[in-house]
C-alpha positions in Angstrom: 104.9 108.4 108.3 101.9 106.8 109.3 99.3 104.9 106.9 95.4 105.9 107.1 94.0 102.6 109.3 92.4 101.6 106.3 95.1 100.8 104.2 98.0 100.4 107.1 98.2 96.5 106.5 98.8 97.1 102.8 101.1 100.0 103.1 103.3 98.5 105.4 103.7 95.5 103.1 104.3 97.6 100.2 106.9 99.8 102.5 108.7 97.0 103.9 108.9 95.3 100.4 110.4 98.2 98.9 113.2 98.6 101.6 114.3 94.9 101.0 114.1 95.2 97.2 116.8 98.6 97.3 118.8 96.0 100.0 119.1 94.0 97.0 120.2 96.4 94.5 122.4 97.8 97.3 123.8 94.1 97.5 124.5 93.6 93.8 125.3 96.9 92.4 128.1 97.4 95.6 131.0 95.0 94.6 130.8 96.2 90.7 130.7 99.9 91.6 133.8 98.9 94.0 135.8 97.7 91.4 135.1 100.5 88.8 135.4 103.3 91.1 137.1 103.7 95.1 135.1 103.1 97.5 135.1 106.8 98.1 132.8 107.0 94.2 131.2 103.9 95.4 129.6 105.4 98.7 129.4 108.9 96.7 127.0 107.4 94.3 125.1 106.1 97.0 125.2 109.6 99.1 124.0 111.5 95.7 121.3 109.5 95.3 120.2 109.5 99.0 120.5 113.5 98.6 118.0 113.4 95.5 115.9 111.0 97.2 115.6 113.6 100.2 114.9 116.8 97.9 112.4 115.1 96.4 110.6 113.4 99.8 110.9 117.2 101.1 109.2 118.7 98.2 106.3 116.0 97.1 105.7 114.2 100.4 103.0 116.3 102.6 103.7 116.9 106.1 101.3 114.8 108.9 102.9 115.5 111.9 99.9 117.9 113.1 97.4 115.2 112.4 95.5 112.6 114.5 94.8 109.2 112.9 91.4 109.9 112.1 92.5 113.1 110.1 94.8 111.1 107.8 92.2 108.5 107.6 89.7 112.0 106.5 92.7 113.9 104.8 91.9 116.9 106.1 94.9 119.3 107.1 95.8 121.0 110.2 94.5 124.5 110.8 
């Protein structure tokens, strides 16, 4: 999703921070859940907590698809 204008710069250093900090624990927590479990309960960790991640975006994250940039910058919603 887009950031307001006014805070863009921020929010897509805080976004793109974020992604390589779960890289990391991706990177670190792979080889140790490969040796306790297959790699099938390795990736099926992974996919359950992708699957919670996505419940939870599609319940608590409002839609903007309607809006203009200067509505998200407002925060007014669509008709």
């Amino acid at each position: 999703e887009a950031f307001p204008l006014y805070v863009r710069d921020v929010g897509m250093s805080l976004a793109t921070s974020v992604l390589w900090f779960f890289n990391f624990v991706v990177a670190i927590t792979f080889p140790p859940l490969l040796k306790a479990f297959k790699p099938e309960g390795a990736f099926g960790w992974y996919a359950a907590w992708n699957v919670a991640g996505f419940v939870l975006i599609l319940l608590f994250v409002p839609e903007t698809k309607a809006l203009s940039l200067e509505e998200l910058d407002q925060g007014t919603s669509p008709p």
